[in-house]
N, CA, C and O atoms as a GROMACS GRO file, in nm:
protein
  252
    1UNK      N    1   0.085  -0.117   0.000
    1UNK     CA    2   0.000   0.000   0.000
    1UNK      C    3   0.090   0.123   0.000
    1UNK      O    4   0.199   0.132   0.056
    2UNK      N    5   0.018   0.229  -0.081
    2UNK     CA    6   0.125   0.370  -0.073
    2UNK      C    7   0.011   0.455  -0.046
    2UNK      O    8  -0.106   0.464  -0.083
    3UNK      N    9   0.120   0.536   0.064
    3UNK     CA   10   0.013   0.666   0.133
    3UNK      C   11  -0.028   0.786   0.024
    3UNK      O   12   0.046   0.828  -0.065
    4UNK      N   13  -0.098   0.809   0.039
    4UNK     CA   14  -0.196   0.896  -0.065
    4UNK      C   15  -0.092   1.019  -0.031
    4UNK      O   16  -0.022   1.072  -0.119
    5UNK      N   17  -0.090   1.051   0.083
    5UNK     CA   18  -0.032   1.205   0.120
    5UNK      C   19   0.076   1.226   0.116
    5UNK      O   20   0.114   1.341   0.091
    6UNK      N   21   0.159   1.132   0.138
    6UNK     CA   22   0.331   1.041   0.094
    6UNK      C   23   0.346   0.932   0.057
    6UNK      O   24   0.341   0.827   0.121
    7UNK      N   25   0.382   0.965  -0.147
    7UNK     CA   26   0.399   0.835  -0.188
    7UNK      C   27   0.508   0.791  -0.163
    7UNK      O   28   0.535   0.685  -0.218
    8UNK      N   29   0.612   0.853  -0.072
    8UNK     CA   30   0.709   0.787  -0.029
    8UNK      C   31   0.726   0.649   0.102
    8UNK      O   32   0.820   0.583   0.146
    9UNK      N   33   0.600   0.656   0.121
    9UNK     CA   34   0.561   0.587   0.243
    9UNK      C   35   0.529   0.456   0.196
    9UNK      O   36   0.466   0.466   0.091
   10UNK      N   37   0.543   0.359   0.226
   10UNK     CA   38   0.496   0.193   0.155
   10UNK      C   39   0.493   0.129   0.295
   10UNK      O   40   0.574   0.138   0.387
   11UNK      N   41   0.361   0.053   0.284
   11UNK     CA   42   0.308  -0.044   0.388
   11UNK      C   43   0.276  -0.163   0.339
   11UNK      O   44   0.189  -0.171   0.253
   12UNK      N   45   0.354  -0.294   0.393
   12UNK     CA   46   0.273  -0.423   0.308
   12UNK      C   47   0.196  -0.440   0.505
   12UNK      O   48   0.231  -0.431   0.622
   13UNK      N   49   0.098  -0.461   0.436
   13UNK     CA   50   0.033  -0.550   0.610
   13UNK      C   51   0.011  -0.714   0.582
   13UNK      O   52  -0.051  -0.752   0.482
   14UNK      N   53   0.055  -0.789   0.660
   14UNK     CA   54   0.052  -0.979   0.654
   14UNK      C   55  -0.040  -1.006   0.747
   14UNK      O   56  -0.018  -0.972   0.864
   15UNK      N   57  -0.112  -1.046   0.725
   15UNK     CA   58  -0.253  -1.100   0.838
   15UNK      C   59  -0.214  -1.281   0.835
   15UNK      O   60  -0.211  -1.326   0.720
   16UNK      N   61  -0.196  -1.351   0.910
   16UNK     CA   62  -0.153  -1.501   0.971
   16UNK      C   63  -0.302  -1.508   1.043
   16UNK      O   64  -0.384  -1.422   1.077
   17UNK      N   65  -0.296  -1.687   1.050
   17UNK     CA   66  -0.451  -1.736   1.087
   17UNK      C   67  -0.400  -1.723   1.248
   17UNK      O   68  -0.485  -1.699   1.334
   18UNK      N   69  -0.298  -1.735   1.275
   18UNK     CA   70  -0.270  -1.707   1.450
   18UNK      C   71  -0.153  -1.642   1.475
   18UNK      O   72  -0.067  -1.619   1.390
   19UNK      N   73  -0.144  -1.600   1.631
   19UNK     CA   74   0.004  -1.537   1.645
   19UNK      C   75   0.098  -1.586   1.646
   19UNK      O   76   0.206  -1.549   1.601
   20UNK      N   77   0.050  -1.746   1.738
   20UNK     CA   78   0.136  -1.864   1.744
   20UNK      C   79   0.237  -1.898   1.587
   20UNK      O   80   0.356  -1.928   1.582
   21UNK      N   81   0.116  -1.877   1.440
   21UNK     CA   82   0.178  -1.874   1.331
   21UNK      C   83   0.286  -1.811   1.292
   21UNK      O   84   0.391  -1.858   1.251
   22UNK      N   85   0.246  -1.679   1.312
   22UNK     CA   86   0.335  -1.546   1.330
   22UNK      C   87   0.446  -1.571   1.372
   22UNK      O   88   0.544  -1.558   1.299
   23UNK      N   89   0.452  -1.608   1.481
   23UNK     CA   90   0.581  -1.623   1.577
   23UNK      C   91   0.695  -1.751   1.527
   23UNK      O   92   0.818  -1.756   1.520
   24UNK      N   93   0.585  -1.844   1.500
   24UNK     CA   94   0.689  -1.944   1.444
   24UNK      C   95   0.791  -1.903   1.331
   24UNK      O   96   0.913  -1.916   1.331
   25UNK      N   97   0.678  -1.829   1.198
   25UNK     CA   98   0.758  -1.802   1.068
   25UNK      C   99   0.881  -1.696   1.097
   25UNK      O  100   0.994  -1.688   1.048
   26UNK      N  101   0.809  -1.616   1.200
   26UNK     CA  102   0.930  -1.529   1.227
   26UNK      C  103   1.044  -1.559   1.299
   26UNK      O  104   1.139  -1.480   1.294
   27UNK      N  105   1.051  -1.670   1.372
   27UNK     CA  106   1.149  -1.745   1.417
   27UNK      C  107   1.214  -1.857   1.389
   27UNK      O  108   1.273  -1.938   1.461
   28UNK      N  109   1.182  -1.846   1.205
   28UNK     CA  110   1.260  -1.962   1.141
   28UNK      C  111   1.358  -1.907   1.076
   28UNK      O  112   1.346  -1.815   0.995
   29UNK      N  113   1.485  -1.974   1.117
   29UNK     CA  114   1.626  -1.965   1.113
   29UNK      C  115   1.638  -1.985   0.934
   29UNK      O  116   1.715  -1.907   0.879
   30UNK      N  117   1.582  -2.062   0.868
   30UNK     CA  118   1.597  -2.036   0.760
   30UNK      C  119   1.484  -1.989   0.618
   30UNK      O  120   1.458  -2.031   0.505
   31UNK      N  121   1.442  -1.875   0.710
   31UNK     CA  122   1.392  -1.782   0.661
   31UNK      C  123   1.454  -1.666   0.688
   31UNK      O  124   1.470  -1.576   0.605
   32UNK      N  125   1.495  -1.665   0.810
   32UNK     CA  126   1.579  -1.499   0.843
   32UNK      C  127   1.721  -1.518   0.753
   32UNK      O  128   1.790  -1.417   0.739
   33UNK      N  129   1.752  -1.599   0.715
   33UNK     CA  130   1.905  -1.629   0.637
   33UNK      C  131   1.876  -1.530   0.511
   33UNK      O  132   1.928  -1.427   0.468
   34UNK      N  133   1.758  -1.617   0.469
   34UNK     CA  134   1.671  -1.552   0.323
   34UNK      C  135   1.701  -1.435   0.321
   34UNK      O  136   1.779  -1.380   0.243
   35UNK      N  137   1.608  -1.364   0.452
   35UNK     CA  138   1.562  -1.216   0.417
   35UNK      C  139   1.732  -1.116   0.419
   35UNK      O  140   1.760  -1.011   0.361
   36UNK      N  141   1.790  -1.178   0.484
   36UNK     CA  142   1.915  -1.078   0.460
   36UNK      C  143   1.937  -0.980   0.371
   36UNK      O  144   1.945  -0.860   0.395
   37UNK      N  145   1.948  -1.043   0.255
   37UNK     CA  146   1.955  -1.007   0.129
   37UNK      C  147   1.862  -0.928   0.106
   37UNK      O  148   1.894  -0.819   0.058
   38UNK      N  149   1.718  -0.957   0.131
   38UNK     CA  150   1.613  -0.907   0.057
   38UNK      C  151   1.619  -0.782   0.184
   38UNK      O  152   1.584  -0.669   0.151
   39UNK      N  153   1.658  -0.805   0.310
   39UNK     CA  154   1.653  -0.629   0.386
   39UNK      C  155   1.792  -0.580   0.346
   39UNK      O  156   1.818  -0.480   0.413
   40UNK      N  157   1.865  -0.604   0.286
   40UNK     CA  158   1.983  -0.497   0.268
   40UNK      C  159   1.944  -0.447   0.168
   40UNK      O  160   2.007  -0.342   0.160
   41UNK      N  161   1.857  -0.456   0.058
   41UNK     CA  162   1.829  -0.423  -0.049
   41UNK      C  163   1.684  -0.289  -0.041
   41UNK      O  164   1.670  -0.175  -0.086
   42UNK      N  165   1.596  -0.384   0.042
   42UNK     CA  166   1.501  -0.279   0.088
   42UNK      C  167   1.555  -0.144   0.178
   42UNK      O  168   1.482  -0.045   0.186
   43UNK      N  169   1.720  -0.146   0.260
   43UNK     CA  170   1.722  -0.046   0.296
   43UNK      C  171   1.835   0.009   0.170
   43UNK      O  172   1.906   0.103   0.205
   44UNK      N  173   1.848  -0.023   0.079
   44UNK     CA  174   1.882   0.087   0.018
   44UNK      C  175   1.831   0.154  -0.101
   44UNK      O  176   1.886   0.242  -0.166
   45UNK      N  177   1.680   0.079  -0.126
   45UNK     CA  178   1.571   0.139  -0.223
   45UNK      C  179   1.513   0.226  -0.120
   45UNK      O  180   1.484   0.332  -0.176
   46UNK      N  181   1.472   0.232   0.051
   46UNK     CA  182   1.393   0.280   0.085
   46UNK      C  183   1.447   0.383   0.190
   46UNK      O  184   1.541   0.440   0.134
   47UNK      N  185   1.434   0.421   0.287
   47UNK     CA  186   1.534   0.523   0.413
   47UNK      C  187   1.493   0.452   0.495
   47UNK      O  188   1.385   0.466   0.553
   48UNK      N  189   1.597   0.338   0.515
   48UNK     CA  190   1.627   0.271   0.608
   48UNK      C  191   1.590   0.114   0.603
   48UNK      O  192   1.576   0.056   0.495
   49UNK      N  193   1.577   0.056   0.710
   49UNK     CA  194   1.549  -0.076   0.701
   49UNK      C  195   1.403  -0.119   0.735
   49UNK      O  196   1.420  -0.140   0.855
   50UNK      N  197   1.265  -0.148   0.713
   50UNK     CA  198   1.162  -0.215   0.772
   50UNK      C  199   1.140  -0.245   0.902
   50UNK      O  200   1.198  -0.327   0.974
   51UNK      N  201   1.015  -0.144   0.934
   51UNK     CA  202   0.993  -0.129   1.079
   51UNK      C  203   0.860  -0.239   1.076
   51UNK      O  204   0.767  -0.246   0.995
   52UNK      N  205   0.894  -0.336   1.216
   52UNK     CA  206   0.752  -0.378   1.217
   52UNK      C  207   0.655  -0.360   1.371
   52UNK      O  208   0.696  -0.308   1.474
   53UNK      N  209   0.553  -0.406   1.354
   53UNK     CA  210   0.419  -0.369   1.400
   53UNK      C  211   0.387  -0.473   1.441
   53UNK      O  212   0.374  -0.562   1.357
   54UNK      N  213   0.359  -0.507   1.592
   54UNK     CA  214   0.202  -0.628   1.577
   54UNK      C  215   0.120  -0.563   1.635
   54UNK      O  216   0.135  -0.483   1.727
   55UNK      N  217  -0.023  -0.613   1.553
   55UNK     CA  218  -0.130  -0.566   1.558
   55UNK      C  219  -0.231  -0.709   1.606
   55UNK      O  220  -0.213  -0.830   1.602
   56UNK      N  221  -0.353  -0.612   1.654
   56UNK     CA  222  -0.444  -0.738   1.714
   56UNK      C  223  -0.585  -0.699   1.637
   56UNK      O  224  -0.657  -0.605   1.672
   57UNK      N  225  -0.612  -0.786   1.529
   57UNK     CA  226  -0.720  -0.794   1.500
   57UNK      C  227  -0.851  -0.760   1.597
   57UNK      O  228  -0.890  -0.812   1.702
   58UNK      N  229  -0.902  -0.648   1.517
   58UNK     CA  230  -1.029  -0.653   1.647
   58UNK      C  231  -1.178  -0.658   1.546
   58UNK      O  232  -1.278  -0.640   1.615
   59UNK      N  233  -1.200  -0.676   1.430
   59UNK     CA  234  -1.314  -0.730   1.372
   59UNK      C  235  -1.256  -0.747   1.206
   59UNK      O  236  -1.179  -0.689   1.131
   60UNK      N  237  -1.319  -0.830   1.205
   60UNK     CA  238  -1.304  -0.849   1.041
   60UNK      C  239  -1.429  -0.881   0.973
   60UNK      O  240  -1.517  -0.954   1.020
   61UNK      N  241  -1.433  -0.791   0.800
   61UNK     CA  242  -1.523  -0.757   0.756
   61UNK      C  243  -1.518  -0.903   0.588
   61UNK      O  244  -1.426  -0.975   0.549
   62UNK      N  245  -1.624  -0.890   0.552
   62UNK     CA  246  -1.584  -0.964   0.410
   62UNK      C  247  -1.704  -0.903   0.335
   62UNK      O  248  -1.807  -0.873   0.395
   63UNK      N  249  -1.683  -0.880   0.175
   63UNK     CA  250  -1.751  -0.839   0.108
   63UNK      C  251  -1.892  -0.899   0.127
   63UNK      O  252  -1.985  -0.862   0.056
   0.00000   0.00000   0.00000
């Protein structure tokens, strides 16, 4: 997503069926190997490196 008011601004948001999920993927050793590459690259297309967020679902809508 890009902010309307700053298109310099880029947000991906990842929604997981649990946190427990969350936590695992983010604590796999060979996935963080992966992303190395892919965050040295994002901080030098973007100002700086990828900040993250957890968030707690509090309703969800469907068309």
């Amino acid at each position: 997503m890009r902010d309307q008011k700053d298109p310099s601004q880029v947000y991906m948001l990842v929604v997981f069926e649990s946190e427990e999920r969350a936590r695992a993927r983010e604590n796999d050793q060979r996935r963080q190997e992966g992303l190395q590459a892919v965050r040295a690259t994002m901080a030098e297309i973007f100002d700086g490196a990828p900040e993250f967020v957890d968030l707690t679902v509090v309703e969800e809508t469907s068309p």
